[in-house]
C-alpha angles and dihedrals in degrees: 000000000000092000086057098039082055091041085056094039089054099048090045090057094044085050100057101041085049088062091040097062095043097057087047094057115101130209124243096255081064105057127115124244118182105220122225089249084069083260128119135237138167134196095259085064097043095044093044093096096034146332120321129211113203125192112183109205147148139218104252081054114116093188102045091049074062100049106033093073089053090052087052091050086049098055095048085050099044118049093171092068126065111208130203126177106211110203120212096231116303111157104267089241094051082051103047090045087049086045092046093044087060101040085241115152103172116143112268142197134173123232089208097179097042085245100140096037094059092038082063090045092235112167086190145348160326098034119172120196130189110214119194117218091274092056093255124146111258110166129352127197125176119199127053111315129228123209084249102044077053096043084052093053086047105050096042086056094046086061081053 
């Protein structure tokens, strides 16, 4: 009797922590990115107006020192998409002298904690990721993107 009473006992308890930790869990709208300005911001704020294309990135990154300066053409060429580059935890120094360096003046922010970038299960960056209004996934790419491979994402969710 005492080997099922702690049996029960047992699965209760496993029961309940499991709920626990699932209610705690937030969605990725809802993560927090420190800005560069000392502010915060998630996805859930800088999708709220349009689309948001996110690249998480950092500056030891080759491919993302390719790919930062399309994402800025992109956002002078495309007014109906907000775009954030959300860098993986460089020091904010070490990111405004790299964005400095390559005359690069995208909105950042910084994921500190790696929160978004395991909520979007990325082994590595760059990562780029389209959001709709409401902070869903639309369309991911890892790997380096190109205006068109963007344009594509866009225009597919604009038939949506």
């Amino acid at each position: 009797m005492k080997i099922v009473h702690r049996w029960l006992s047992f699965a209760l308890l496993t029961v309940l922590l499991s709920c626990g930790s699932q209610s705690a869990k937030i969605s990725v709208a809802e993560i927090e990115l420190a800005k560069l300005d000392g502010t915060s911001t998630s996805i859930g704020a800088a999708s709220k107006d349009r689309p948001l294309l996110v690249s998480l990135w950092a500056v030891w990154c080759q491919p993302c020192k390719r790919e930062l300066p399309v994402l800025q053409d992109i956002s002078r060429q495309r007014e109906d998409l907000a775009i954030l580059a959300v860098n993986i935890g460089d020091d904010p120094e070490k990111i405004e002298s790299f964005l400095s360096a390559n005359g690069l003046s995208v909105s950042v922010a910084i994921d500190n904690n790696g929160a978004l970038l395991e909520a979007l299960d990325a082994a590595t960056v760059p990562v780029t990721v389209l959001f709709d209004t409401n902070g869903k996934v639309l369309w991911s790419h890892l790997g380096a993107v190109s205006a068109d491979q963007v344009n594509e994402a866009l225009d597919a969710y604009a038939s949506l």
